[in-house]
Residue frames relative to the residue before (quaternion, step in Angstrom):
aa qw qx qy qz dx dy dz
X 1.0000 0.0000 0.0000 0.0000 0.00 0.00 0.00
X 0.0921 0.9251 -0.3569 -0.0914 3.28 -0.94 0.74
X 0.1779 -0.8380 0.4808 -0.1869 3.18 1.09 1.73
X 0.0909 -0.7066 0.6850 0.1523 3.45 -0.96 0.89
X 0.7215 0.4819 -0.1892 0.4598 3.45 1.23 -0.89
X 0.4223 -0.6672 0.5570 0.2573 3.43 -1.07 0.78
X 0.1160 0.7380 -0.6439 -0.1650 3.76 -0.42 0.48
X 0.6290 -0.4867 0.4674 0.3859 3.12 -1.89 0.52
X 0.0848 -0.7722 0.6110 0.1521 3.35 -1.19 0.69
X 0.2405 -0.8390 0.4869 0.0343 3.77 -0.58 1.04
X 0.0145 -0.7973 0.5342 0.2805 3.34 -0.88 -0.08
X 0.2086 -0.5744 0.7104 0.3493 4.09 -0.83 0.15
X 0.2425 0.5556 -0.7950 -0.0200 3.48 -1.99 0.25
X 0.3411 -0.6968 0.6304 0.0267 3.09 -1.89 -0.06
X 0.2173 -0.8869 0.3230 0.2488 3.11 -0.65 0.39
X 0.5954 0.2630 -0.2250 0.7250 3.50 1.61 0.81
X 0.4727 -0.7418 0.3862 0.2778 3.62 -0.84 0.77
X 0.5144 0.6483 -0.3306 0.4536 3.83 -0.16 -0.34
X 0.6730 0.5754 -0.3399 0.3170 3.61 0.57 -0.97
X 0.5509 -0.6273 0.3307 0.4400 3.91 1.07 -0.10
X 0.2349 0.7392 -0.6202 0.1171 3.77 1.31 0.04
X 0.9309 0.0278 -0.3400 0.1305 4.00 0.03 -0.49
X 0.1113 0.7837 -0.4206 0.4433 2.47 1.29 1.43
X 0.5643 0.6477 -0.0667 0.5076 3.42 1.68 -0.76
X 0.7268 0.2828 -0.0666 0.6224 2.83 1.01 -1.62
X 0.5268 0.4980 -0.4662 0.5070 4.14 0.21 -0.07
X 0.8550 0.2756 -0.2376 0.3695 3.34 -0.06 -1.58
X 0.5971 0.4564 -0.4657 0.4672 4.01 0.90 -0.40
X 0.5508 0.3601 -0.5231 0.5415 4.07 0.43 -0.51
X 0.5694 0.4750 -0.5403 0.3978 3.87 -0.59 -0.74
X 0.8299 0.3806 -0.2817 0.2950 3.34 -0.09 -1.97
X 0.6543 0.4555 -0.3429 0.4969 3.64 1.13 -0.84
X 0.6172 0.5407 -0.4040 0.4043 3.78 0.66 -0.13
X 0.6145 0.4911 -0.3292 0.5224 3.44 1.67 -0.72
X 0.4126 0.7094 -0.3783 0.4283 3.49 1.38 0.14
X 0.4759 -0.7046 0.4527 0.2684 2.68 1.03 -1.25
X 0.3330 0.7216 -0.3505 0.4955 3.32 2.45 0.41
X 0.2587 -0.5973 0.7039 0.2844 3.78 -1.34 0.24
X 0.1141 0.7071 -0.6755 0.1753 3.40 -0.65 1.71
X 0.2058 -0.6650 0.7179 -0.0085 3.04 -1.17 1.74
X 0.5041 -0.5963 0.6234 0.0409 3.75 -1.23 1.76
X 0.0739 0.6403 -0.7637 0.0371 3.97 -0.98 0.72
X 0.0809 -0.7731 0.6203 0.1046 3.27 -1.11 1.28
X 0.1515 -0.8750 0.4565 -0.0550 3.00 0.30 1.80
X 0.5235 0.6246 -0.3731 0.4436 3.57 1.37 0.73
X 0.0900 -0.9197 0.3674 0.1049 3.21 1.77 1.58
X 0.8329 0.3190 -0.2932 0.3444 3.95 0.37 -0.50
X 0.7813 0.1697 -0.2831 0.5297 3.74 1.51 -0.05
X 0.0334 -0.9064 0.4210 0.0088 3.12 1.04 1.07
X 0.1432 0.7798 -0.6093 -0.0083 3.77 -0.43 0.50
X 0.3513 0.7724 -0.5266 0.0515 3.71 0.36 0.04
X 0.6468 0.3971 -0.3132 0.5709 3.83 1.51 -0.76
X 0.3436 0.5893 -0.5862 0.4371 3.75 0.90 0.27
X 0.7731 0.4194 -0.1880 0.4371 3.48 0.03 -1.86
X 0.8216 0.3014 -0.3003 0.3794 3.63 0.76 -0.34
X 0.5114 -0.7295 0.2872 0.3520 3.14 1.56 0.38
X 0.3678 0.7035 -0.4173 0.4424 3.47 1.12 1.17
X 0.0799 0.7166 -0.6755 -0.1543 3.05 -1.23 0.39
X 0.1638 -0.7319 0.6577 0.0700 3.54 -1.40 1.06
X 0.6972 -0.4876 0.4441 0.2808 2.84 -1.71 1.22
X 0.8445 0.2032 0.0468 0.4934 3.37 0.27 -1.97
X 0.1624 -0.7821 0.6012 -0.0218 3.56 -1.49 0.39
X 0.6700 -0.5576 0.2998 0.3876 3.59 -0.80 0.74
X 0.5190 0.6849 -0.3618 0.3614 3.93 1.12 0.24
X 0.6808 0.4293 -0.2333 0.5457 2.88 1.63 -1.18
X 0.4327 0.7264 -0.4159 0.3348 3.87 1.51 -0.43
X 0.6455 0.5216 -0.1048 0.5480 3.23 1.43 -1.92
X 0.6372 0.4597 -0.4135 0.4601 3.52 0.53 -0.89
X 0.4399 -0.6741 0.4858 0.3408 4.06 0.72 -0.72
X 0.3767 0.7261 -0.3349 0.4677 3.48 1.70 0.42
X 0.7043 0.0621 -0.0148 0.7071 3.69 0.89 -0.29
X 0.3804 -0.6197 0.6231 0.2882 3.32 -1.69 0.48
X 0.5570 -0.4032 0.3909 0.6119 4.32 -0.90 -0.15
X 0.6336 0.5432 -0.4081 0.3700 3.97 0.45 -1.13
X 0.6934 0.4370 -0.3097 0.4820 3.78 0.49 -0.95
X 0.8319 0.1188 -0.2368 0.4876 3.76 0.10 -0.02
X 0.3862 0.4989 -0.6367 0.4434 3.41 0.22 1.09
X 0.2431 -0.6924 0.6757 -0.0702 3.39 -0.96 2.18
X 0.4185 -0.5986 0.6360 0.2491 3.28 -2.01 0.59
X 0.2240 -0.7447 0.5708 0.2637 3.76 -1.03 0.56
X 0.8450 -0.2557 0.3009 0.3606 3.21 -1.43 0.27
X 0.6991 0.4783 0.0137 0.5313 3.69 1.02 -1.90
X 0.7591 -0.5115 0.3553 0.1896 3.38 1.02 0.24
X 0.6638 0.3298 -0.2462 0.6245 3.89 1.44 -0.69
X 0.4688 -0.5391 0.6750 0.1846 2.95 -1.56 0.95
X 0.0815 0.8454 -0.5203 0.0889 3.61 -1.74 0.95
X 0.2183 -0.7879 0.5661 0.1055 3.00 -1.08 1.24
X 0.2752 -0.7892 0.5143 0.1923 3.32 -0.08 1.64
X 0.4394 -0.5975 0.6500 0.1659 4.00 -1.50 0.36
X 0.4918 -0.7263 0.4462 0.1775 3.33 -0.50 0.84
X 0.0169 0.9341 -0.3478 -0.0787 3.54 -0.23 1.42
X 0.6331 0.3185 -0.3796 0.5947 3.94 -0.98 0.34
X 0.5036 0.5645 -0.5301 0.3832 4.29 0.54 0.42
X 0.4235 -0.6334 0.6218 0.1813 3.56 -0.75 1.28
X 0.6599 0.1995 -0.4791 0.5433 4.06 0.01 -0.90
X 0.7423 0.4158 -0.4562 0.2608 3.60 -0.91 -0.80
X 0.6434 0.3711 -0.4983 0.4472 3.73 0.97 0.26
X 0.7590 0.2452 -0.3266 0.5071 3.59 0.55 -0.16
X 0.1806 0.6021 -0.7616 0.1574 3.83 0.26 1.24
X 0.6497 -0.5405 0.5084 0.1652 3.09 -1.85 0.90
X 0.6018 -0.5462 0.3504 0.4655 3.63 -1.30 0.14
X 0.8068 0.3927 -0.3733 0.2356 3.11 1.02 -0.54
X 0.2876 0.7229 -0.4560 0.4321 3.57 2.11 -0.08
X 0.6543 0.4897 -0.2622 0.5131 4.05 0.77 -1.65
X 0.5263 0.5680 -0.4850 0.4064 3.94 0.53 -0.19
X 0.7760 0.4346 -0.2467 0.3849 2.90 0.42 -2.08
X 0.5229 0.5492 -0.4927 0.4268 3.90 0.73 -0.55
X 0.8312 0.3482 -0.3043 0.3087 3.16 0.17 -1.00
X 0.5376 0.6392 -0.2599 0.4846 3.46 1.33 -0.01
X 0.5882 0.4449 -0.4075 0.5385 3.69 1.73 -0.32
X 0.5284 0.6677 -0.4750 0.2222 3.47 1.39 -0.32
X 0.3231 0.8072 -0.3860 0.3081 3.93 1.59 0.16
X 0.6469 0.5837 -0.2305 0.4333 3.11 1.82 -1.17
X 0.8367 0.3481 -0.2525 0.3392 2.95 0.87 -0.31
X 0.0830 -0.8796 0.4678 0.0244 2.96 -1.45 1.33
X 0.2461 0.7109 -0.6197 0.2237 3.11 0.62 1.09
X 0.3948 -0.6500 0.5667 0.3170 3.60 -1.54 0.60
X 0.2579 -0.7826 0.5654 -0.0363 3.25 -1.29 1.74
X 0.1736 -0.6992 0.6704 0.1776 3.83 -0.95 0.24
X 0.8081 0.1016 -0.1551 0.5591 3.96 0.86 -0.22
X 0.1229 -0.7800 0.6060 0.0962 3.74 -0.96 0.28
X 0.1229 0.8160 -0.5622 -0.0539 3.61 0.29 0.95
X 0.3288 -0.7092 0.6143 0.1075 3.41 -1.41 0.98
X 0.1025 -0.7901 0.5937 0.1127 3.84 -0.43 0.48
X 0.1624 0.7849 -0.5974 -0.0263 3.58 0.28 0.64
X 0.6351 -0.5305 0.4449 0.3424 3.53 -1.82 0.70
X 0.7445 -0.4698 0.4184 0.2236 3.16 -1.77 0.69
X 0.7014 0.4894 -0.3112 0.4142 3.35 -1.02 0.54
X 0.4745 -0.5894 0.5760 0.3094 4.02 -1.43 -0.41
X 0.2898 0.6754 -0.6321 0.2455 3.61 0.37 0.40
X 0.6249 -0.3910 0.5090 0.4444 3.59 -1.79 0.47
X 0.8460 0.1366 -0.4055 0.3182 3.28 -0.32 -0.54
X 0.3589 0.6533 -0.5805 0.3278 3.52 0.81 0.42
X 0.4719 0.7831 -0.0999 0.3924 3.30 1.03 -1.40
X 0.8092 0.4042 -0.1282 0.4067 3.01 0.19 -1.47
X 0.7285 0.4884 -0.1434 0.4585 2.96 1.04 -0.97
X 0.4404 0.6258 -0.3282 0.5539 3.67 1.73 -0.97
X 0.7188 0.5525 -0.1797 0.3819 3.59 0.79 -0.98
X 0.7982 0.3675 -0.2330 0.4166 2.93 0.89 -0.80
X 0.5724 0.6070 -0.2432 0.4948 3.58 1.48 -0.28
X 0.4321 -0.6551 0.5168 0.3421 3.75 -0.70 1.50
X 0.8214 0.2150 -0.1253 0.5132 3.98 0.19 -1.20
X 0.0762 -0.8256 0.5539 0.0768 3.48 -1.28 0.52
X 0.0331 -0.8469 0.5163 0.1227 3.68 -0.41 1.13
X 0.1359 -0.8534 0.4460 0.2333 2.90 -1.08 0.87
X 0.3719 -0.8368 0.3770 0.1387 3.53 -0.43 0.57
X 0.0786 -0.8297 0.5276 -0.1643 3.43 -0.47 1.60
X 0.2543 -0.5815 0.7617 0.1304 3.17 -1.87 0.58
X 0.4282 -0.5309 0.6132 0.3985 3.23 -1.96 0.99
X 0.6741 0.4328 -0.5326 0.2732 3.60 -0.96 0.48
X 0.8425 -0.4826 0.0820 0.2249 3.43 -1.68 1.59
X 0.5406 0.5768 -0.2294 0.5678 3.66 1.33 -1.19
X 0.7681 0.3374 -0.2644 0.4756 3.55 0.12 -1.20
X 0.6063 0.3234 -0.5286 0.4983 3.94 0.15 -0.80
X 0.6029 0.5888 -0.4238 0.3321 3.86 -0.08 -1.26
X 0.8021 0.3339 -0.1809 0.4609 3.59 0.29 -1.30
X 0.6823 0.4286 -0.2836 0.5199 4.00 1.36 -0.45
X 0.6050 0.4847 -0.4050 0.4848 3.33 1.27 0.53
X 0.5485 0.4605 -0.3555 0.6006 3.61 1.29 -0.95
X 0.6528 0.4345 -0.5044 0.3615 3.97 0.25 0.13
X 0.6697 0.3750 -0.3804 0.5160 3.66 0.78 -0.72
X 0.5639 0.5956 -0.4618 0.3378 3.37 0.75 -0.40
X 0.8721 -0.0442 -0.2825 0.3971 3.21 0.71 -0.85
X 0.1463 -0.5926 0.7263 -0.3159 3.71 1.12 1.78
X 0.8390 0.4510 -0.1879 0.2396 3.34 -0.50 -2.15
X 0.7881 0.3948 -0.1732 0.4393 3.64 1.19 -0.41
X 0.4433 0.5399 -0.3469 0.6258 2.96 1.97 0.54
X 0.4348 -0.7698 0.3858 0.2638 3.04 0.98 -0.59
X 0.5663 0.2141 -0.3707 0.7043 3.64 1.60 1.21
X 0.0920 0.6417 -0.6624 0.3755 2.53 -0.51 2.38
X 0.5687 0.4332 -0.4823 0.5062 3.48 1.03 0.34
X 0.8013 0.3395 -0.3223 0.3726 3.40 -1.67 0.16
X 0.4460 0.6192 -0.5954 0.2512 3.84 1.08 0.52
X 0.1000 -0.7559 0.6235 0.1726 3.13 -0.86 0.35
X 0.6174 -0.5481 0.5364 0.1753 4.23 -1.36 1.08
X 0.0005 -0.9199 0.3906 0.0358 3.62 -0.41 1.22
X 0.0608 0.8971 -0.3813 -0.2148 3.21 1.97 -0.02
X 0.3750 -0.7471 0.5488 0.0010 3.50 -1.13 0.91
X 0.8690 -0.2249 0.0904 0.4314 3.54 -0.98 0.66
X 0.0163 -0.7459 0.5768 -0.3326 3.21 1.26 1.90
X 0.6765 -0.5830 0.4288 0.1362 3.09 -1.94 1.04
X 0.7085 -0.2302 0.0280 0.6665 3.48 1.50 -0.20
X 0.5952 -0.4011 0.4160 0.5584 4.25 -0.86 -0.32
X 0.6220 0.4968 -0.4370 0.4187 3.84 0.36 -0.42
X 0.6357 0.5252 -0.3235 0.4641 3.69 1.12 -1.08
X 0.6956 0.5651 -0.1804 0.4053 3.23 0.88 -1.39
X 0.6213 0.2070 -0.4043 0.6385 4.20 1.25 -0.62
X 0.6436 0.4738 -0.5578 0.2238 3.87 0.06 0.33
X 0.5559 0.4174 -0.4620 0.5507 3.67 1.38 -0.33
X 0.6928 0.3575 -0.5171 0.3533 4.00 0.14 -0.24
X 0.4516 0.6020 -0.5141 0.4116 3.80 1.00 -0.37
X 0.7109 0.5288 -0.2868 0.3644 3.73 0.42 -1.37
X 0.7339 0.3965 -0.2873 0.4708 3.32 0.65 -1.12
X 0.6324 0.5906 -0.3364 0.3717 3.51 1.12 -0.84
X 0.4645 0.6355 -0.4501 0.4217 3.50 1.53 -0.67
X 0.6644 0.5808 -0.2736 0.3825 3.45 0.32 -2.22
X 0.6666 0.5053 -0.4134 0.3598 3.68 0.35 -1.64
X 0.5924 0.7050 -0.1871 0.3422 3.55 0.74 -1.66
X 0.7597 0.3515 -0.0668 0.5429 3.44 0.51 -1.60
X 0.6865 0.4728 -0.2516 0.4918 3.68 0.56 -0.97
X 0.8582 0.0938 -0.0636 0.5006 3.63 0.55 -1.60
X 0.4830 -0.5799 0.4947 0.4310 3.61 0.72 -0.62
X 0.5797 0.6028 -0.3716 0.4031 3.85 0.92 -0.14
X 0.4990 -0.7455 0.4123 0.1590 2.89 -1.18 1.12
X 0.1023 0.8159 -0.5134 -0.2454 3.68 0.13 -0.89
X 0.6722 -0.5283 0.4784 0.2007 3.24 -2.00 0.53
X 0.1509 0.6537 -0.7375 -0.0772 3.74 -1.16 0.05
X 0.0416 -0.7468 0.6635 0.0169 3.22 -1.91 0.69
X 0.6201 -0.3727 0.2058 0.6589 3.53 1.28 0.76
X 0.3458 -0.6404 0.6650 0.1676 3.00 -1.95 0.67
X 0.5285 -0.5570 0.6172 0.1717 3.30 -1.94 0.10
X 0.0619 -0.9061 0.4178 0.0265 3.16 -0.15 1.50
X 0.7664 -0.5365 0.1380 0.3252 3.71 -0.46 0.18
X 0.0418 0.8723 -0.4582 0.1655 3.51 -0.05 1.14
X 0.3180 -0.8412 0.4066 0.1612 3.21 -0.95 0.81
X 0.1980 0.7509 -0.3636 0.5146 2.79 1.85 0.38
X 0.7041 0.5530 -0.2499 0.3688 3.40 0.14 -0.75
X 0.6913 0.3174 -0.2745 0.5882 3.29 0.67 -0.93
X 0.5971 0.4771 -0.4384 0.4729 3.83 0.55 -0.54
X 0.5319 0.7106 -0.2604 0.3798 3.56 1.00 -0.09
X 0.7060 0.3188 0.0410 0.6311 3.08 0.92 -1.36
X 0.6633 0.3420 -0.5085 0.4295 3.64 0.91 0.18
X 0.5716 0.4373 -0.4043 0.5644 4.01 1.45 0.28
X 0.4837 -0.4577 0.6850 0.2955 3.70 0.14 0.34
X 0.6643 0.5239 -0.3946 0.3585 3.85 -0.24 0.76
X 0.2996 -0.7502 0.4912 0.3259 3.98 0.04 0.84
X 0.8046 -0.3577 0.2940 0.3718 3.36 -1.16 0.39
X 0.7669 0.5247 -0.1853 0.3196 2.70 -0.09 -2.61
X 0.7424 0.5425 -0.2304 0.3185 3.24 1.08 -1.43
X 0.6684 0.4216 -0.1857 0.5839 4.10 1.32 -1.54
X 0.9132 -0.2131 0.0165 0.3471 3.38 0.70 -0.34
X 0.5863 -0.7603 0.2778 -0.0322 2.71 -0.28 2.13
X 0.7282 0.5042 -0.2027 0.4178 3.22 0.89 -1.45
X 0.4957 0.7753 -0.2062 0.3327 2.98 1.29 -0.91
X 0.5257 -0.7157 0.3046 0.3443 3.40 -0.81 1.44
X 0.6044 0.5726 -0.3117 0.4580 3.93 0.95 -1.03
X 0.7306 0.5005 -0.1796 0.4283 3.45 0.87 -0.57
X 0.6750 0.3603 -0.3104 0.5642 3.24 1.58 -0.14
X 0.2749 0.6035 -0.4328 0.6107 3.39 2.13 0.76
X 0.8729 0.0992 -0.2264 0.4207 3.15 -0.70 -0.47
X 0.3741 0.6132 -0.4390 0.5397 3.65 0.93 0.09
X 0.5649 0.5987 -0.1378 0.5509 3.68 0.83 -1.02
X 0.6844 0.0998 -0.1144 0.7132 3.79 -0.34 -1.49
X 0.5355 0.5575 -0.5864 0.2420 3.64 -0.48 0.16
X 0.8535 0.2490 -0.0770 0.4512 3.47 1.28 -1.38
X 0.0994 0.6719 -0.4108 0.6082 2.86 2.46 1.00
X 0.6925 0.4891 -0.3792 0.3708 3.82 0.15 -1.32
X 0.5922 0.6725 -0.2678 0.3540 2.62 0.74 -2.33
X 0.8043 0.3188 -0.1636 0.4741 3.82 -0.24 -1.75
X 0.2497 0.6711 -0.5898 0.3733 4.11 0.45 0.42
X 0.4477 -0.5011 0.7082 0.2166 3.56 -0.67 0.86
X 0.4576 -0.6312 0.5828 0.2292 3.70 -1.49 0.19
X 0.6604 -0.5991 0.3249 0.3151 3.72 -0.64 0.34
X 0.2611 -0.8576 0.3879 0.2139 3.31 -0.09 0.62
X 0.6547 0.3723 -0.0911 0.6515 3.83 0.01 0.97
X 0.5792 0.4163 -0.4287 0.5545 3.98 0.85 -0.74
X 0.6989 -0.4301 0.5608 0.1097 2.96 -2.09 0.82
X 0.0960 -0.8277 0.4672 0.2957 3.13 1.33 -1.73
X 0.8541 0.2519 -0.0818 0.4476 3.52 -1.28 0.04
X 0.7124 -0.6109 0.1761 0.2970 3.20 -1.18 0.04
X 0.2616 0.6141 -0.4850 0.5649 3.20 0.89 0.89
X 0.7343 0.3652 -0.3625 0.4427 4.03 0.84 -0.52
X 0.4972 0.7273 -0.2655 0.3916 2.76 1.92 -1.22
X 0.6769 0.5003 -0.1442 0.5204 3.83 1.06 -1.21
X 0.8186 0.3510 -0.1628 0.4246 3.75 0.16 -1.27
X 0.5007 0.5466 -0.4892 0.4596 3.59 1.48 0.41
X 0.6317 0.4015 -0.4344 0.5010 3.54 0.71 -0.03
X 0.7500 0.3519 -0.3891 0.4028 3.91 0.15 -0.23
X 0.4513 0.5544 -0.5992 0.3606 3.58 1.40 0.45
């Protein structure tokens, strides 16, 4: 690998599907690429992958053939239209949604191959607590999680930090509120949940603005086109525009390795 630069390596998850997580991930790499960041996209949502759907891509290859030993990770990472580089995840494949923790290691271990120089690493991993959810939570310095105010989604985005917190990487979550009613609505559902985390686990958690409701969005995703990118003006888009240069101004970890090199050597602790 030959990275002079440390890029930040993130992850988006959720803890119930439906909630817009890659929606999250698509439209913050775009927005930080319109920055002007080198942001390489991991659809790390290996069995319903949809991340080049939302960005209107279509790749040849996909992390199946990475695993299969047919391609290395370096040979099928594609450029999108928007600027991010991606490693699409292989969707509607039954094995590649239940790979094991240790199948999800070895991905993250082909990530040696790669040597392009990055400023962001976003990880989109799938919803839920599975090992290979895990695996991936692990391997990522920052971790958003991504929530709707409604009962299913706080419930299920709390049982993730909960057990984040019993895995022991429960620091660095940070509260994504989703298609909230305005940014006031959005820091009152991360206040709430932040209360519970506190009292219940002792963990703090992060907030960096929410994502408030837009119909834009869905008019989005029926063109295969990220927001940030068809339409700009648009309130969601001056969200993640927003937590984008939130990211950007993050102080660097203190003590991380950084970049992908952490991204890799968290699986061989």
């Amino acid at each position: 690998m030959k990275n002079s630069v440390k890029p930040e390596v993130i992850g988006v998850a959720s803890g119930k599907g439906g909630v817009g997580k890659t929606t999250v991930s698509v439209n913050l790499a775009v927005a930080l690429a319109a920055k002007g960041k080198k942001v390489l996209l991991f659809d790390a949502d290996l069995g319903l992958a949809n991340a080049q759907i939302a960005l209107g891509h279509r790749a040849e290859f996909n992390v199946s053939h990475v695993l299969s030993g047919q391609k290395t990770l370096q040979e099928i990472v594609t450029t999108t239209a928007h600027g991010v580089r991606l490693i699409p995840g292989g969707s509607g494949l039954l094995d590649m949604a239940a790979l094991s923790g240790r199948e999800s290691a070895a991905i993250v271990q082909a990530f040696s191959d790669i040597e392009d120089e990055l400023d962001f690493l976003i990880v989109d991993i799938a919803a839920g607590i599975s090992p290979q959810v895990m695996t991936f939570m692990r391997a990522v310095q920052r971790r958003l999680i991504v929530v709707r105010d409604e009962p299913s989604s706080i419930a299920d985005a709390y049982g993730t930090i909960k057990v984040l917190c019993q895995e022991g990487i429960g620091d660095e979550v940070t509260l994504v509120p989703n298609m909230v009613d305005s940014q006031a609505a959005g820091e009152q559902l991360y206040r709430r949940i932040q209360d519970v985390s506190l009292r219940f686990l002792g963990q703090p958690l992060g907030y960096l603005g929410s994502i408030e409701a837009d119909d834009m969005v869905l008019q989005s995703l029926r063109q295969h086109k990220p927001l940030v990118a068809g339409w700009p003006g648009s309130l969601a888009s001056r969200n993640f525009r927003a937590l984008a240069q939130e990211l950007c101004e993050l102080t660097p970890l203190e003590g991380s390795p950084g970049g992908l090199s952490f991204f890799i050597e968290r699986q061989l602790a």
